[in-house]
N, C-alpha and C positions, 0 to 999 in steps of 0.2 A: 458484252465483253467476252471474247475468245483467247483462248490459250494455243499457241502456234508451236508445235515439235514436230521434231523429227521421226521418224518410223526405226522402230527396232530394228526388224529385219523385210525390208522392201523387196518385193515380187520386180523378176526384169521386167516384165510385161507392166507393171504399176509404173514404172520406173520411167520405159519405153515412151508410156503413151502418159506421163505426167497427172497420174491421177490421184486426187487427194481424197481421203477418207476423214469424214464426220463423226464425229463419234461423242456424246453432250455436247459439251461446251469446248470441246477440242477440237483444233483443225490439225490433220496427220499430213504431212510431207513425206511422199517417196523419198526422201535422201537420209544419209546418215550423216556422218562428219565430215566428207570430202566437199571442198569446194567446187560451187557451183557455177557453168559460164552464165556470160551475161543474158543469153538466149534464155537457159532452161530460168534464172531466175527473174526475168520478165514476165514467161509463161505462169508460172509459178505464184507469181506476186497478183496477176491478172486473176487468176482464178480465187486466189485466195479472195480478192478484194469482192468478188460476184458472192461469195459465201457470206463475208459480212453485211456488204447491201441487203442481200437474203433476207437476215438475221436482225437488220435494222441497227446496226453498231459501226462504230470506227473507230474501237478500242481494243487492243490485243497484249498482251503478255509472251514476249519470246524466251523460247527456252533457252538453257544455257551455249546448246550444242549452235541454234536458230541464231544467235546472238553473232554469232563468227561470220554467219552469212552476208556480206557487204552490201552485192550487189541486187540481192531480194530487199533488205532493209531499202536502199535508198530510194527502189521501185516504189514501195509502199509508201514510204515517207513523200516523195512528187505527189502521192494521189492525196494526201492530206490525212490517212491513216495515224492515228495517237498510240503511240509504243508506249507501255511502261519501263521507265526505263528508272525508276526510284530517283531520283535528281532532284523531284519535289519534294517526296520523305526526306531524303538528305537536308535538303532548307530547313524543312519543319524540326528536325531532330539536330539540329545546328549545333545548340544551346547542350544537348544530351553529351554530343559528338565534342567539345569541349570542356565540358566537367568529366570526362572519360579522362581525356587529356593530364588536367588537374591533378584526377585520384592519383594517375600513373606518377605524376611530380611531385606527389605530396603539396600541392599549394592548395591553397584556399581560394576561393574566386572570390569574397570579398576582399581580398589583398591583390588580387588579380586585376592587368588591365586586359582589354581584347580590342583591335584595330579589325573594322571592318570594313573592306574594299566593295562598294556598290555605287554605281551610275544610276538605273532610274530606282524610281522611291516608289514603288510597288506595294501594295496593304502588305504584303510577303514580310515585305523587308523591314518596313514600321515595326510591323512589329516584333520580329525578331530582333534591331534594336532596342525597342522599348522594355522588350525582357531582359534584355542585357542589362543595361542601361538600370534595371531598379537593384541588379543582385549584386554585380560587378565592380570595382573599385573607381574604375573609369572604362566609358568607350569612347573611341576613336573614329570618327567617320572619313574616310577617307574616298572624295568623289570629285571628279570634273564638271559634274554639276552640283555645284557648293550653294547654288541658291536653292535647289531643291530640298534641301534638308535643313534651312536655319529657321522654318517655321517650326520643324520638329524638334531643334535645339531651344529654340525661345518656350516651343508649351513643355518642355521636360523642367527647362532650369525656373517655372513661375511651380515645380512641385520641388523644387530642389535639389533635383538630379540635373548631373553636371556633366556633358557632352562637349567634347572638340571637334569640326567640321575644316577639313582642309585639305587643300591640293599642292602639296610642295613637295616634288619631284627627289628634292636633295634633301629631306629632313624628314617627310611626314611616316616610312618608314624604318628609318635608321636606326628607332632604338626600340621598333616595335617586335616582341617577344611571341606571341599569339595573334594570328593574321585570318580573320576568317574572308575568304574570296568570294564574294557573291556573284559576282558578275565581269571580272575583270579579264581579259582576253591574254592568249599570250607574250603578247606582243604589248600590252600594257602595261603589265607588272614588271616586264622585266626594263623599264625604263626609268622606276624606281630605284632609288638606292637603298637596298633592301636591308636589314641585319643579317649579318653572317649566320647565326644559330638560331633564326624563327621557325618557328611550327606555320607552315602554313596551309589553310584548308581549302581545297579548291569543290566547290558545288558544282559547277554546272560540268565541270569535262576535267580532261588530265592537260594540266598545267606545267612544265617544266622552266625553272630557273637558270639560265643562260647566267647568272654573275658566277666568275672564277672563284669567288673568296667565297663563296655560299657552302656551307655545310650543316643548313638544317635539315627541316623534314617536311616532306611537302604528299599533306596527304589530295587522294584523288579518288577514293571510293572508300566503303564501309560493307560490315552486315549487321543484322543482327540476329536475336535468339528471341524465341516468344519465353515466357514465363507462363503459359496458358494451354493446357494441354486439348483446348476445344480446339482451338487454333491447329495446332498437332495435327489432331485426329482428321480436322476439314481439308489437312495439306492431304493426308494418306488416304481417307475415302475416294478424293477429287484424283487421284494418282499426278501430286504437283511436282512430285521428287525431283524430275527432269528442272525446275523452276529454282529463280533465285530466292529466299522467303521476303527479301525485304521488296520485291516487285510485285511478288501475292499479296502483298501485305496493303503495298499502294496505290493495287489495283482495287479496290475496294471504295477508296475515298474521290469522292469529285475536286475538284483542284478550285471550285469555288468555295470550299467551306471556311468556314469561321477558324482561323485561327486558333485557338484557345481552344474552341472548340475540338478540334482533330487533337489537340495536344493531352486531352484532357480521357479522347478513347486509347489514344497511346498509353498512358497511364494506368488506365482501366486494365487493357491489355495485358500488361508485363512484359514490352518491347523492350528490348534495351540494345543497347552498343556492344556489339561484339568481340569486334578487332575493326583494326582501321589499316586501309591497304594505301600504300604508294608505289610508284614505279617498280620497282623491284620486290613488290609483295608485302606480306604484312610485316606490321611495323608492331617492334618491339620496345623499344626505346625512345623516348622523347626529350 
């Protein structure tokens, strides 16, 4: 795994002739913050990729500044290159991202219900249901593939927990309060008839709600804070600053582990939820 930024202060000549400097586990780019055309960030994206082959990875971490870059990202991304892009922490820390939610409303999640929007049934998403699902008042599965998940409703309600699984356009929404979004596209959701005042959490990307009458909150990213000053000190030895902490943080874990598992070194950890961002920035109120 490689960490991909920008250069402080780039040489014309570095600049000129598009060369990138090695330095550990960092790959440096001649540029700073101006956008890049689509030539230099081909070039760009070419050479990086020869540095990973190198190095025997296809795993990279971009910087904040790297992040703005479009037309390098979408190079790398054709050649099958793995960005951390925290989206999977995000799922894993779902349940975290939620009870944040809660503290802020003073409610209790066992009095609490949560409507979760997912299409396929991924170990992912089991089980972040089935955590739900043991703390929770009630969840809500809300999927167009309804048969995918009524074996998961039949083995929760033979322990006693109680799950609804449904697809109804005009209803399965309307009175739901907490909405977490697993999977559902833009152009899905908004075909919903949504509650006007739902919190809703969107995992995978930035989601906006096209209903008139809508005026909840629709979160679309997160951070967090470590509680762990080893963590700290590994960001500032490594000089991660330029980095987001919850993409160093995800760059660590393989996206096969165990469930419970990773939840379990989060814990260990002292990760926690920081603020939660939507459209117009962080969000104060819910």
């Amino acid at each position: 795994m490689r960490y991909v930024q920008e250069t402080d202060k780039p040489s014309k000549i570095k600049k000129f002739f598009n060369y990138i400097q090695v330095q550990d586990n960092h790959i440096i780019l001649p540029i700073q913050e101006e956008k890049i055309d689509i030539k230099k960030a081909e070039i760009l994206a070419n050479r990086t990729i020869k540095i990973l082959n190198k190095n025997n990875t296809k795993k990279i971490v971009l910087s904040k500044t790297m992040k703005k870059q479009e037309k390098y990202i979408n190079f790398l991304i054709s050649k099958k290159i793995e960005i951390v892009d925290s989206k999977w922490l995000f799922e894993v820390v779902s349940y975290d991202v939620i009870e944040y939610i809660l503290n802020k409303r003073k409610q209790k999640k066992e009095f609490s219900e949560i409507t979760v929007l997912i299409n396929e049934n991924t170990f992912m998403g089991i089980d972040i249901i089935k955590l739900f699902a043991k703390s929770f008042k009630r969840v809500n599965i809300v999927s167009k593939e309804i048969e995918k998940f009524k074996k998961l409703e039949e083995q929760l309600q033979e322990q006693g927990i109680i799950i609804t699984v449904s697809n109804n356009k005009r209803t399965s929404l309307k009175k739901a309060e907490i909405i977490l979004n697993i999977d559902f596209s833009k152009e899905t959701i908004n075909k919903y008839n949504i509650y006007e005042n739902a919190v809703i959490i969107n995992i995978k990307g930035n989601v906006k709600i096209d209903k008139k009458r809508f005026d909840g909150v629709v979160i679309n990213d997160y951070d967090v804070l470590y509680q762990n000053s080893e963590i700290e000190s590994e960001i500032k030895s490594n000089y991660l600053e330029k980095f987001d902490k919850k993409d160093i943080y995800e760059a660590q874990f393989y996206k096969t582990q165990n469930f419970d598992n990773v939840r379990k070194i989060i814990k260990k950890d002292n990760v926690f939820i920081s603020k939660l961002i939507g459209n117009n920035g962080v969000i104060e109120n819910f």
